[in-house]
SEKOLVO-360008 format. One record per residue (C-alpha): x, y, z; residue number from 1. Coordinates in steps of 0.2 Angstrom, whole numbers. Layout:
BEGIN
     px     py     pz  seq
      X      Y      Z  NUM
...
//
This chain:
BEGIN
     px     py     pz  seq
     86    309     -9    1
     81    325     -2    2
     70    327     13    3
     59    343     14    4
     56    353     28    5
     41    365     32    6
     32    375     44    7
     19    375     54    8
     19    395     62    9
     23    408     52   10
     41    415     48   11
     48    435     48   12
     27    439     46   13
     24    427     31   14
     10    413     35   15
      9    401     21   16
     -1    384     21   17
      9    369     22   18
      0    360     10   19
      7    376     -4   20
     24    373      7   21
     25    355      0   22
     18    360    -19   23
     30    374    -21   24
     44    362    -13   25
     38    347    -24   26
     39    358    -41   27
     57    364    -35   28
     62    345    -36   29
     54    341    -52   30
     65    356    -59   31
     80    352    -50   32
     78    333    -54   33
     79    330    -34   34
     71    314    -29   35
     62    322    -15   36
     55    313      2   37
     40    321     11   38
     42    334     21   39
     47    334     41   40
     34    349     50   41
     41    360     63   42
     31    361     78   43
     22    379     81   44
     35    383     96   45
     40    400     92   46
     58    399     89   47
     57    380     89   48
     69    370     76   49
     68    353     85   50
     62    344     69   51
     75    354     60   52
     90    350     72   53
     85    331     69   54
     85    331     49   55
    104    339     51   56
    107    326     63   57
    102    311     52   58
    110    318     35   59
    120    302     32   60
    101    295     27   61
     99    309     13   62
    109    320      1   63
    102    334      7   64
     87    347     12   65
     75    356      4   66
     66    370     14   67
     51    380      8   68
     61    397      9   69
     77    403     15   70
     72    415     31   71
     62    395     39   72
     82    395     45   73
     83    401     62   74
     87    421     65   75
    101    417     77   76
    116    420     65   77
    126    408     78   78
    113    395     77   79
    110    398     57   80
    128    396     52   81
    131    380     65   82
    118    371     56   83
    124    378     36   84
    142    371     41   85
    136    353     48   86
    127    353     30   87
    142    358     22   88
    154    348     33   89
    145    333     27   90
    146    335     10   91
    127    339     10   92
    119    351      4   93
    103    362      8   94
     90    371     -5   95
     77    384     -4   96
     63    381    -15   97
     56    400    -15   98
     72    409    -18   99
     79    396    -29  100
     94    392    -20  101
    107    382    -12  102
    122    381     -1  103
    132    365     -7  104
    150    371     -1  105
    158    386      8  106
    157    401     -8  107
    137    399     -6  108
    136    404     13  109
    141    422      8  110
    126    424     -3  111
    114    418     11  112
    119    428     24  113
    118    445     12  114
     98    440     11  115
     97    437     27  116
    104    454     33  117
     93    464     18  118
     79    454     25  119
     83    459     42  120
     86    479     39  121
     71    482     26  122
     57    485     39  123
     66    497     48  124
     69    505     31  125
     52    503     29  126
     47    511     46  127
     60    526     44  128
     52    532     27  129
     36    532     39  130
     38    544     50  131
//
């Protein structure tokens, strides 16, 4: 069973309704053949991951979580890697329905961490070109 997790603000200047959240997420599991359990909501809080923090507490009740996208993780590379190695600690593992990914042991936290740090550079490549 995999719980989904969503959010309620937007994330790195994307907004997307949280009702297309749990469609894109729900599709994701179908393909996957991931029995998937509604969704847990961050709260708006800007920077807030209080909802998240409890789905990684409680991971012995699930196989694992299934976020709407990658870049929902915290920005914090400290606080983003803490949680991916309680994930993977726990022989869990944790998907993103938009990228079509997953972290399931130690190899995959490479790959997340590139996107992130493309993600992270591109609009000041972007605002370079600019001026």
């Amino acid at each position: 069973m995999y719980r989904g997790y969503i959010f309620s603000r937007p994330f790195l200047g994307e907004r997307v309704p949280q009702h297309v959240q749990n469609l894109v997420i729900r599709n994701y599991c179908q393909i996957k053949s991931l029995h998937y359990l509604l969704s847990a909501t961050e709260y708006a809080f800007q920077d807030s991951f209080i909802i998240f923090k409890n789905v990684i507490n409680n991971l012995q009740d699930i196989d694992g979580v299934v976020c709407y996208s990658l870049f929902q993780l915290p920005e914090d590379k400290i606080l983003r890697k803490e949680i991916i190695n309680k994930i993977i600690k726990n022989k869990k593992s944790i998907h993103f329905a938009c990228e079509n990914l997953a972290i399931i042991n130690e190899e995959d936290k490479e790959i997340i961490e590139n996107m992130w740090a493309v993600k992270q550079t591109l609009p000041n490549c972007i605002n370079s070109i600019d001026t």
